[in-house]
GUVEXTOR-124499 format. One record per residue (C-alpha): residue number from 1; y, z, x. Coordinates in steps of 0.2 Angstrom, whole numbers, plus 5000, padded with zeros to 4 digits. Last residue first. Layout:
# GUVEXTOR-124499
+-----+------+------+------+
| num |    Y |    Z |    X |
+-----+------+------+------+
| NUM |    Y |    Z |    X |
...
+-----+------+------+------+
***
This chain:
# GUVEXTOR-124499
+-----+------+------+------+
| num |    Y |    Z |    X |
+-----+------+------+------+
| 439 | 5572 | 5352 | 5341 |
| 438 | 5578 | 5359 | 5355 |
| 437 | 5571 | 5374 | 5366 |
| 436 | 5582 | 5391 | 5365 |
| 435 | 5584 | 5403 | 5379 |
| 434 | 5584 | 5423 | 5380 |
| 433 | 5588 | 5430 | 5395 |
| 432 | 5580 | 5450 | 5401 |
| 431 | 5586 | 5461 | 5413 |
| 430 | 5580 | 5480 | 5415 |
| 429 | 5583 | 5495 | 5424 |
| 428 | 5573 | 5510 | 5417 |
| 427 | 5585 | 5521 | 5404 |
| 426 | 5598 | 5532 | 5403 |
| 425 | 5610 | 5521 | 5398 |
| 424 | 5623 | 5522 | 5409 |
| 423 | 5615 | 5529 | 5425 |
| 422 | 5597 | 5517 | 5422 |
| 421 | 5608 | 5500 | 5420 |
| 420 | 5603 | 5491 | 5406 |
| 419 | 5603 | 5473 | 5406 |
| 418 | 5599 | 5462 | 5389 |
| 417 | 5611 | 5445 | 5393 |
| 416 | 5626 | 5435 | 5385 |
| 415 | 5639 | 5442 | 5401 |
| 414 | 5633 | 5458 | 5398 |
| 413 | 5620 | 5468 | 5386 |
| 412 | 5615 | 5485 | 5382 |
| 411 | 5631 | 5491 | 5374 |
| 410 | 5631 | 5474 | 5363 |
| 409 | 5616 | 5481 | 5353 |
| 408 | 5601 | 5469 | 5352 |
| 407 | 5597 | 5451 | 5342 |
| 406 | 5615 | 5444 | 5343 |
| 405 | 5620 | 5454 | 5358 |
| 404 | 5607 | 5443 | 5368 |
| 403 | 5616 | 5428 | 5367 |
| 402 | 5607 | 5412 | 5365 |
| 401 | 5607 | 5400 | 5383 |
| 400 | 5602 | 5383 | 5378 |
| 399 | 5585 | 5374 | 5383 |
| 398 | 5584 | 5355 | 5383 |
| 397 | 5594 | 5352 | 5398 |
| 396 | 5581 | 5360 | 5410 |
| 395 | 5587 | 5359 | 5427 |
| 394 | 5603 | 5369 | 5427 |
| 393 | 5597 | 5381 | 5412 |
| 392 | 5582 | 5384 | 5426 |
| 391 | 5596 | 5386 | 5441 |
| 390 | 5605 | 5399 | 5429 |
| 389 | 5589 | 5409 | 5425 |
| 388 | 5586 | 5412 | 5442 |
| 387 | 5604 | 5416 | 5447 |
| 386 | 5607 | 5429 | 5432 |
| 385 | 5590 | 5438 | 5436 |
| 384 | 5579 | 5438 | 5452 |
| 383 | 5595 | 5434 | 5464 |
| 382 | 5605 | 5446 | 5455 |
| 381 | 5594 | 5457 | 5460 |
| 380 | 5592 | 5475 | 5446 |
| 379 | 5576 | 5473 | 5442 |
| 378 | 5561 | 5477 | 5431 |
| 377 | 5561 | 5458 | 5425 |
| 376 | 5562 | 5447 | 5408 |
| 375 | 5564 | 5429 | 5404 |
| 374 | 5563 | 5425 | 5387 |
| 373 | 5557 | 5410 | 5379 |
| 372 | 5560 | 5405 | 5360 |
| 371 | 5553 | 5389 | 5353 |
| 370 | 5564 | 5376 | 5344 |
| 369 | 5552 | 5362 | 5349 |
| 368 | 5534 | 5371 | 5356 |
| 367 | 5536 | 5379 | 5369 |
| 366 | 5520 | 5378 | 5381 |
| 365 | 5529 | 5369 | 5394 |
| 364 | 5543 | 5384 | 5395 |
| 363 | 5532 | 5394 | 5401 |
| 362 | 5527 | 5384 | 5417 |
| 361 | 5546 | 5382 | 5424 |
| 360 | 5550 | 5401 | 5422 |
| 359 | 5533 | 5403 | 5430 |
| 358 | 5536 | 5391 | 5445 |
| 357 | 5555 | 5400 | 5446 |
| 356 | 5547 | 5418 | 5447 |
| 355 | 5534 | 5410 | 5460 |
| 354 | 5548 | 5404 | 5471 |
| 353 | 5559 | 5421 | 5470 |
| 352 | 5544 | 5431 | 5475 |
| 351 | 5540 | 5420 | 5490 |
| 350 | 5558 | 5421 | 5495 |
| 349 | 5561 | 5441 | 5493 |
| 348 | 5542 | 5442 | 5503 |
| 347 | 5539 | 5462 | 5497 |
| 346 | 5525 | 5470 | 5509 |
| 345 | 5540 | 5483 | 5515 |
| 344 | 5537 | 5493 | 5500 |
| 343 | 5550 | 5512 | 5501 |
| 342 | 5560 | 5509 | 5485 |
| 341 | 5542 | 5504 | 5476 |
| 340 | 5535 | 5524 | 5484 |
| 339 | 5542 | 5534 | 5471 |
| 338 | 5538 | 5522 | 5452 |
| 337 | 5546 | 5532 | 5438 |
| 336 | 5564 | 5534 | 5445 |
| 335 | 5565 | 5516 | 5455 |
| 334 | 5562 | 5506 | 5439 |
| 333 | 5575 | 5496 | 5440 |
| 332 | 5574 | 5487 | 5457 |
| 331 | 5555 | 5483 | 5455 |
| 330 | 5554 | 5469 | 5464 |
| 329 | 5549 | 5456 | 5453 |
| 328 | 5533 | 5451 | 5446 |
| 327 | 5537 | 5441 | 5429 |
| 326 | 5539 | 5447 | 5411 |
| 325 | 5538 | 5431 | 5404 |
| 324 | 5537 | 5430 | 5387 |
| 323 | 5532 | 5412 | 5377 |
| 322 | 5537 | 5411 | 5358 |
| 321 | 5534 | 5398 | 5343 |
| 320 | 5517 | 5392 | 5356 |
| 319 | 5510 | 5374 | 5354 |
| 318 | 5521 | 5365 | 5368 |
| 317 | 5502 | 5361 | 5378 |
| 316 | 5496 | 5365 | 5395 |
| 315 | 5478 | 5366 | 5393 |
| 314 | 5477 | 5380 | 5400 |
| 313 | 5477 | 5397 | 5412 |
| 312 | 5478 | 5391 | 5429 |
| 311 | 5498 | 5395 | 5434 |
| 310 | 5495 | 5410 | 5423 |
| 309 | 5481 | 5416 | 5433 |
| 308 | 5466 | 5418 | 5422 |
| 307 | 5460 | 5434 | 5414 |
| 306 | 5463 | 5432 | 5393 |
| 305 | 5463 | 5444 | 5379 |
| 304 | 5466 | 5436 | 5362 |
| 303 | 5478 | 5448 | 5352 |
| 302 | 5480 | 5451 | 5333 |
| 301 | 5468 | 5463 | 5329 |
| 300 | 5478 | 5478 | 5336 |
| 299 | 5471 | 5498 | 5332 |
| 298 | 5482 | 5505 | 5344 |
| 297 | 5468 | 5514 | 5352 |
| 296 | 5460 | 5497 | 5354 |
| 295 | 5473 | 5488 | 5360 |
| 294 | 5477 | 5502 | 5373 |
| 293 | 5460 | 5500 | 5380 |
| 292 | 5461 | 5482 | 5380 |
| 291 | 5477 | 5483 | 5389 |
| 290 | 5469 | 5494 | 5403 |
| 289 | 5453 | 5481 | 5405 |
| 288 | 5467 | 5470 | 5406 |
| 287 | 5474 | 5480 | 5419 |
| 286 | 5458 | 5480 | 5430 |
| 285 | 5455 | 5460 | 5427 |
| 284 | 5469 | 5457 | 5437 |
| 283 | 5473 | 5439 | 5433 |
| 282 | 5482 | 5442 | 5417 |
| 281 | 5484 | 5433 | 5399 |
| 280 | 5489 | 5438 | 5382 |
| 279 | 5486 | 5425 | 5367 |
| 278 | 5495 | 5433 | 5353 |
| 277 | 5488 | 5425 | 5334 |
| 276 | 5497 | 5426 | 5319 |
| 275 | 5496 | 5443 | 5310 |
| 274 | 5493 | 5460 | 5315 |
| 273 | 5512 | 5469 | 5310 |
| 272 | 5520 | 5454 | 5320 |
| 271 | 5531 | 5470 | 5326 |
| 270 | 5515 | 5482 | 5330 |
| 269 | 5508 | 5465 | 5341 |
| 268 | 5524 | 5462 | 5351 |
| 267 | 5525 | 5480 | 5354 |
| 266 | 5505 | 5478 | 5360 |
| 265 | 5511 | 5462 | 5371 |
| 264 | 5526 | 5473 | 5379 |
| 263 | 5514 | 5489 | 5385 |
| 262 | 5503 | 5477 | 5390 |
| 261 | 5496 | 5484 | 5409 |
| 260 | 5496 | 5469 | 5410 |
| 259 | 5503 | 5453 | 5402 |
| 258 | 5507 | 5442 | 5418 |
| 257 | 5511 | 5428 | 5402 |
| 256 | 5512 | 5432 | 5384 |
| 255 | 5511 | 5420 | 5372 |
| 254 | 5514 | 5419 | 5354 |
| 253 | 5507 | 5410 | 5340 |
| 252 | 5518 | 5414 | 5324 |
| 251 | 5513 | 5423 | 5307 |
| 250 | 5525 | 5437 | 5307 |
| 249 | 5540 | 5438 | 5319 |
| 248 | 5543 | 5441 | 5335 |
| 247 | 5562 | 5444 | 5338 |
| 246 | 5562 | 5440 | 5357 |
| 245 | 5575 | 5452 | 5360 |
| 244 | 5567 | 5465 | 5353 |
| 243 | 5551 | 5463 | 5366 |
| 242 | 5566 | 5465 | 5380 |
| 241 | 5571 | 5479 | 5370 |
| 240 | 5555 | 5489 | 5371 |
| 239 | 5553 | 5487 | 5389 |
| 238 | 5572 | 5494 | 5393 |
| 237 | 5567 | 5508 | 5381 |
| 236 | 5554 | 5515 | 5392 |
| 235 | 5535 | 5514 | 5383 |
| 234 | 5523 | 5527 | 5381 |
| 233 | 5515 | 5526 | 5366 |
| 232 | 5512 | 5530 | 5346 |
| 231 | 5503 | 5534 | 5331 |
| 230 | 5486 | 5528 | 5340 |
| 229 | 5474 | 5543 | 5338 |
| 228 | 5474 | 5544 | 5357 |
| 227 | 5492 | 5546 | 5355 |
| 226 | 5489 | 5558 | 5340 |
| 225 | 5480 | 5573 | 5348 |
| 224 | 5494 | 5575 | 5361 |
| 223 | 5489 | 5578 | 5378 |
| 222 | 5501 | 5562 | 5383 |
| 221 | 5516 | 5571 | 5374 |
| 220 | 5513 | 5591 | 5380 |
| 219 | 5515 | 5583 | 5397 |
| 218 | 5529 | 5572 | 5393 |
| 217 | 5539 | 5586 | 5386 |
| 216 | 5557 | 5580 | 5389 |
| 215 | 5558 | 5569 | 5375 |
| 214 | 5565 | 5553 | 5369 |
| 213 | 5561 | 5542 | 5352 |
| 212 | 5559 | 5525 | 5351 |
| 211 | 5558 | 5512 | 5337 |
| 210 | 5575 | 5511 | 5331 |
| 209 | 5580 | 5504 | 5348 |
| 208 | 5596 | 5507 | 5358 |
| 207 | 5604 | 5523 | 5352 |
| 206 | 5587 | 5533 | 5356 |
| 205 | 5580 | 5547 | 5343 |
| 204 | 5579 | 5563 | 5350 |
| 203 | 5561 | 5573 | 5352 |
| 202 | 5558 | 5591 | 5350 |
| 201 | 5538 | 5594 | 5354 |
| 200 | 5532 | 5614 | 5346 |
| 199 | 5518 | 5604 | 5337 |
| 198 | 5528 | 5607 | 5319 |
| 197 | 5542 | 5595 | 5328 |
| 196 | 5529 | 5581 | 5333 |
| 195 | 5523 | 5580 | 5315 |
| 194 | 5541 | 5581 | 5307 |
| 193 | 5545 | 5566 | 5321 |
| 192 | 5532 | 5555 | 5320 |
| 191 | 5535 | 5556 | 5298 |
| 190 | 5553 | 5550 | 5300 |
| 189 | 5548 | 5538 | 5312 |
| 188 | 5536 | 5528 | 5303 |
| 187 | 5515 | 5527 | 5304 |
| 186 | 5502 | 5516 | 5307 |
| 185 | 5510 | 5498 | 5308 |
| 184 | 5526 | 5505 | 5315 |
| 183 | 5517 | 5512 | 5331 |
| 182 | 5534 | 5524 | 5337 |
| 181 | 5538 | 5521 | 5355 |
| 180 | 5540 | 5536 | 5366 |
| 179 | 5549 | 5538 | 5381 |
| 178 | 5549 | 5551 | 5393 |
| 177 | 5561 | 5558 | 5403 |
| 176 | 5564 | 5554 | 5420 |
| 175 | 5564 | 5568 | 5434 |
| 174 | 5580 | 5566 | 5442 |
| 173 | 5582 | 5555 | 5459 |
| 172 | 5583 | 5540 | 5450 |
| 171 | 5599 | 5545 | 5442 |
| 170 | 5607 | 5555 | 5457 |
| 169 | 5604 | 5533 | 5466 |
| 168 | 5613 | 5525 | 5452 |
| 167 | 5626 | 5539 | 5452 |
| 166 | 5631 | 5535 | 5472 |
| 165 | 5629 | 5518 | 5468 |
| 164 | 5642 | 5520 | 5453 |
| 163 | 5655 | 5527 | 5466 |
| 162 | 5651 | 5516 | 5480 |
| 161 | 5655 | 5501 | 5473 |
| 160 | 5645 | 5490 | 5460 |
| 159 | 5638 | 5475 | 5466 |
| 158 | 5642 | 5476 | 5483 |
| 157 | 5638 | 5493 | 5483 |
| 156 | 5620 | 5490 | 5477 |
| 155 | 5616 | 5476 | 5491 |
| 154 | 5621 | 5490 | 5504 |
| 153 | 5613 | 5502 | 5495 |
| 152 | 5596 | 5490 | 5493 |
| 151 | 5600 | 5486 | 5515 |
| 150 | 5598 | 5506 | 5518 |
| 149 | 5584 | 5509 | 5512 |
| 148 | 5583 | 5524 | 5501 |
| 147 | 5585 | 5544 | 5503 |
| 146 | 5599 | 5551 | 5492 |
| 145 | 5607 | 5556 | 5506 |
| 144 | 5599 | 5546 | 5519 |
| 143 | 5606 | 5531 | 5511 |
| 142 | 5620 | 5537 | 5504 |
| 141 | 5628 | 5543 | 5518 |
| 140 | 5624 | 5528 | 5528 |
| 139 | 5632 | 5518 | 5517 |
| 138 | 5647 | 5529 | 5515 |
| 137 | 5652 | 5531 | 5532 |
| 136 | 5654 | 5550 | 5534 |
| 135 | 5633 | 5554 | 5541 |
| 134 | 5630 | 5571 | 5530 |
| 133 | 5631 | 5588 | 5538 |
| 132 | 5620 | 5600 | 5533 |
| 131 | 5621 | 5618 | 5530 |
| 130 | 5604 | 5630 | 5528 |
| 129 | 5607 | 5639 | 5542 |
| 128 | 5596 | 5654 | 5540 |
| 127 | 5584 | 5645 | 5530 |
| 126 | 5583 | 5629 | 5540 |
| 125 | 5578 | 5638 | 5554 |
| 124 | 5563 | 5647 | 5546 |
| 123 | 5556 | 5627 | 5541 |
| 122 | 5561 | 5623 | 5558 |
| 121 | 5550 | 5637 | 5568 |
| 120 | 5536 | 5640 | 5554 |
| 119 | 5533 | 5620 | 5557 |
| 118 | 5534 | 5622 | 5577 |
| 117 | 5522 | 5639 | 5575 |
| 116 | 5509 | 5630 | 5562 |
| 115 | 5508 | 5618 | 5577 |
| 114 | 5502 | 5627 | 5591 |
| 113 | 5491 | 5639 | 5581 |
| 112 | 5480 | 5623 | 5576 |
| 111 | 5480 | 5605 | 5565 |
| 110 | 5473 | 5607 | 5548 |
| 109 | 5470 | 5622 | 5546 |
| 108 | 5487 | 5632 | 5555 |
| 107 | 5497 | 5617 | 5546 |
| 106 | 5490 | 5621 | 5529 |
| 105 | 5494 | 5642 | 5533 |
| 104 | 5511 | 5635 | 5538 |
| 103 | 5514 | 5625 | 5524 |
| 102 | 5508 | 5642 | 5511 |
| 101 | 5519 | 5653 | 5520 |
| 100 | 5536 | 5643 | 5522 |
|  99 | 5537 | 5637 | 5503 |
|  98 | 5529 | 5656 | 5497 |
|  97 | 5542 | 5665 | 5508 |
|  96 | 5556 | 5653 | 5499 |
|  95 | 5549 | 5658 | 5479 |
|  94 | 5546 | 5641 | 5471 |
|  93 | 5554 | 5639 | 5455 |
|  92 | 5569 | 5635 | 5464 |
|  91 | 5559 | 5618 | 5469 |
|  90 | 5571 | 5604 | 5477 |
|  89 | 5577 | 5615 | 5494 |
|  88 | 5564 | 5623 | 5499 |
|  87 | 5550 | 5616 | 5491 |
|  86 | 5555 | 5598 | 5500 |
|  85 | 5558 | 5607 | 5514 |
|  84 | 5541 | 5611 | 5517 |
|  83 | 5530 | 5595 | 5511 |
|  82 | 5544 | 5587 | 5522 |
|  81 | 5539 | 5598 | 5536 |
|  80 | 5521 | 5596 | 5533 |
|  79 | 5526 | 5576 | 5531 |
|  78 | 5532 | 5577 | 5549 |
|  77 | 5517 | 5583 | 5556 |
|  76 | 5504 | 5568 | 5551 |
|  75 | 5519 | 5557 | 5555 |
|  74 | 5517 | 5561 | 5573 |
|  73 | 5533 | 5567 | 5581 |
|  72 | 5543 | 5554 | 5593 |
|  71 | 5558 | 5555 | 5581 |
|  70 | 5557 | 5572 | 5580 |
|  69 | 5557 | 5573 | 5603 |
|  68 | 5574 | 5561 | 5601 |
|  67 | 5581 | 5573 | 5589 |
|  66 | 5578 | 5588 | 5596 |
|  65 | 5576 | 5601 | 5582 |
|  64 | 5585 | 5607 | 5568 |
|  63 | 5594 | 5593 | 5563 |
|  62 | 5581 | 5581 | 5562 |
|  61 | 5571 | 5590 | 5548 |
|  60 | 5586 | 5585 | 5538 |
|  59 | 5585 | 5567 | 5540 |
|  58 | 5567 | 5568 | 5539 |
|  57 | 5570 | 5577 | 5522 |
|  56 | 5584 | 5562 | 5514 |
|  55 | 5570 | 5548 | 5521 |
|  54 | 5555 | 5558 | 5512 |
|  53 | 5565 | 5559 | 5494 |
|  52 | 5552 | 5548 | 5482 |
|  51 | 5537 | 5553 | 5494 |
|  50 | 5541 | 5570 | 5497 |
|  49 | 5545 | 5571 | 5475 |
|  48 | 5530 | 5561 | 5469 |
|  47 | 5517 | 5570 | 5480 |
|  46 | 5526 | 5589 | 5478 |
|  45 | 5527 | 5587 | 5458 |
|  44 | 5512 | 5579 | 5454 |
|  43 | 5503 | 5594 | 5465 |
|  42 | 5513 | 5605 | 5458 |
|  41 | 5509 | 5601 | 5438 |
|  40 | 5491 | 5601 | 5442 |
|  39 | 5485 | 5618 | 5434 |
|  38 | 5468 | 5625 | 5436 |
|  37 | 5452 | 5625 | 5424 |
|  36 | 5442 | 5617 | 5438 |
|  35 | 5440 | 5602 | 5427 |
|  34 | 5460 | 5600 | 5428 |
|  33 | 5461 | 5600 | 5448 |
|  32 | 5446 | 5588 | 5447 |
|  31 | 5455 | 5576 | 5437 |
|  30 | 5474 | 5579 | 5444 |
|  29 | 5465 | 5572 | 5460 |
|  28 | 5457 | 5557 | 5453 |
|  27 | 5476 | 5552 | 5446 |
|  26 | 5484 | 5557 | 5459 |
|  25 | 5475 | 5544 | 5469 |
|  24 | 5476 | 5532 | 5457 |
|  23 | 5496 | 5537 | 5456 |
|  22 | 5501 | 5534 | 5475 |
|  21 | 5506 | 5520 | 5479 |
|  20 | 5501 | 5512 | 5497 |
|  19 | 5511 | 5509 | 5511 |
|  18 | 5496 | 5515 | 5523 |
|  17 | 5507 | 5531 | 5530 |
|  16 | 5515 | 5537 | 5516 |
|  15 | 5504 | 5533 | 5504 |
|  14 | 5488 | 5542 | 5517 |
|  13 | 5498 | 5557 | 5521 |
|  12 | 5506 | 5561 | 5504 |
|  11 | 5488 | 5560 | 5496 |
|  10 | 5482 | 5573 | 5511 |
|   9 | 5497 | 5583 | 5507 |
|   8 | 5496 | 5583 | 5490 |
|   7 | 5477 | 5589 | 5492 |
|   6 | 5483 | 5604 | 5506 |
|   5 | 5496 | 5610 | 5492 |
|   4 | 5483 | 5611 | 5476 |
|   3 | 5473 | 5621 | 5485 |
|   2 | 5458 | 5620 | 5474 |
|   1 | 5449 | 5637 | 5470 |
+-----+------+------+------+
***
């Protein structure tokens, strides 16, 4: 029998420790659990919740021992106590004696008597106190509160005030629902839905796109005999109004650059309903191989797979209706689904900031006249989104700024651009500008 507590540790320890993520790792482990006829849904649950909330339990942890010796404690030992706590106070399912035994018993294992008595210590502690006392200035607050770095709080209250940062950051700390993006080329909503509903599956039907329903039930969703069968996939909204926005249409030559994993260029695919040509190109041959995959289950004839590095893929020439760029960005908006992106301390804001103006600046040499290009990120910077496409208007005079509420609904755009913002719309952060070329 796996213990299915001692692997999330392991997986916890090393994503926590080496800044890495976490989900090919779950991924290997969720395999064997499932092979062994056992259930996986803790082990998901305890990796993604210790990493997502492991500044708000160290903070805790803190209070009920020396502070000055805790700080000193080996990682290894901290993420027991997180592992702990976590069960404690996140998981009601979860009887209490059950949270403190079955740490303990990991601790006793993996690291001795001496050990398993400090962890039994704090965790027994916190259940007799149970009350704890939140730094009073706001930013800090926040931060370990709702456990995030403190300089994106800082950045998120001066763009929306304490109140709205405080429900940005409840938001991401929910379990996300999932999303699922109807295939329109093999089947319609209507009939999605009667079949999900017979299969026990209640899905809602989202305000922003008509090709997307909502559920709760993402694990009864992904075993689902008709995802591998190609009725549908997994796509947030955000992603499927960006596509909407560039309004592909039937018969056009479209690219799609940094293209993987591809959840936008098969939407784009479905919505030319096969036709014309999509040229998708990615330097990381593993998530093409990933698109491919998806292509194939999706049953898409339309799209030319390509590995190359955008800035090498060529000839350079204004040939294409419609160019996406869905750039590398840091991540901002999709804080829910993705725990260890608020915690990545490999992120070079400047770096990132060039290359998203060398691609804006490259996509819109393939455009042929009165072409469409949008800009599109996974963030909620300013710097990454209004200000980068501002300085390309500014030094590209042939391209004109066309309003996103003409081609999406208004409540998901400002100030002429598609942005959702996760705690008003229930949905992954997204920004997206669409921009004309002249004829």
């Amino acid at each position: 029998m796996i213990d299915v507590r001692l692997e999330a540790y392991k997986i916890i320890l090393k994503v926590i420790s080496k800044n890495i993520f976490s989900d090919k790792l779950l991924q290997q482990m969720i395999r064997k659990i499932n092979q062994a006829g056992e259930r996986s849904d803790l082990l998901y649950v305890l990796v993604k919740g210790v990493i997502k909330m492991h500044l708000n339990l160290e903070y805790i942890a803190s209070q009920y021992t020396d502070s000055k010796k805790f700080s000193n404690t080996n990682i290894k030992i901290k993420i027991l106590l997180y592992m702990g706590l976590y069960q404690l106070i996140y998981c009601d399912y979860i009887p209490q004696h059950a949270a403190v035994n079955e740490t303990v018993s990991i601790a006793k294992k993996m690291y001795g008597e001496k050990i398993s008595k400090f962890i039994n210590a704090i965790l027994r502690k916190y259940l007799r106190e149970e009350k704890i006392e939140y730094p009073l200035e706001n930013l800090d607050r926040i931060s370990v509160q709702y456990s995030f770095p403190k300089e994106i709080v800082e950045k998120w209250i001066e763009y929306w005030g304490v109140k709205d940062t405080e429900r940005l950051c409840a938001y991401y700390n929910q379990p996300p629902n999932l999303h699922i993006r109807i295939n329109t080329c093999a089947t319609n909503k209507k009939r999605l839905m009667e079949y999900l509903l017979r299969r026990d599956i209640i899905v809602i039907e989202s305000d922003a796109s008509e090709n997307i329903l909502i559920t709760e039930q993402a694990r009864d969703v992904l075993n689902e005999i008709s995802f591998s069968e190609g009725y549908f996939s997994i796509q947030d909204v955000s992603a499927a109004l960006v596509v909407e926005l560039l309004t592909p249409e039937q018969n056009e030559s479209i690219l799609d650059l940094f293209a993987a994993p591809g959840g936008k260029a098969t939407y784009i695919a479905e919505l030319m309903r096969n036709s014309g040509e999509l040229i998708a190109v990615d330097k990381f041959p593993n998530k093409i191989k990933k698109l491919k995959r998806a292509v194939e289950r999706l049953q898409i004839t339309n799209i030319k797979l390509n590995v190359n590095d955008t800035f090498k893929y060529g000839p350079i020439a204004p040939a294409y209706d419609r160019v996406l760029l869905d750039v590398p960005c840091s991540g901002w908006g999709v804080f829910q689904k993705k725990a260890e992106l608020r915690w990545q301390k490999n992120q070079d804001m400047k770096e990132l900031l060039k290359l998203q103006k060398r691609a804006l600046d490259l996509g819109a040499r393939f455009l042929c006249p009165g072409g469409i290009l949008v800009y599109s990120t996974c963030t909620l910077n300013k710097e990454e989104n209004e200000k980068q496409v501002e300085k390309f208007l500014n030094r590209n005079s042939e391209f004109t700024l066309e309003l996103a509420e003409q081609f999406i609904p208004k409540e998901f755009t400002e100030t002429g651009y598609l942005k959702t913002i996760p705690f008003k719309h229930n949905s992954d952060g997204a920004f997206a500008a669409r921009m004309k070329k002249k004829i």
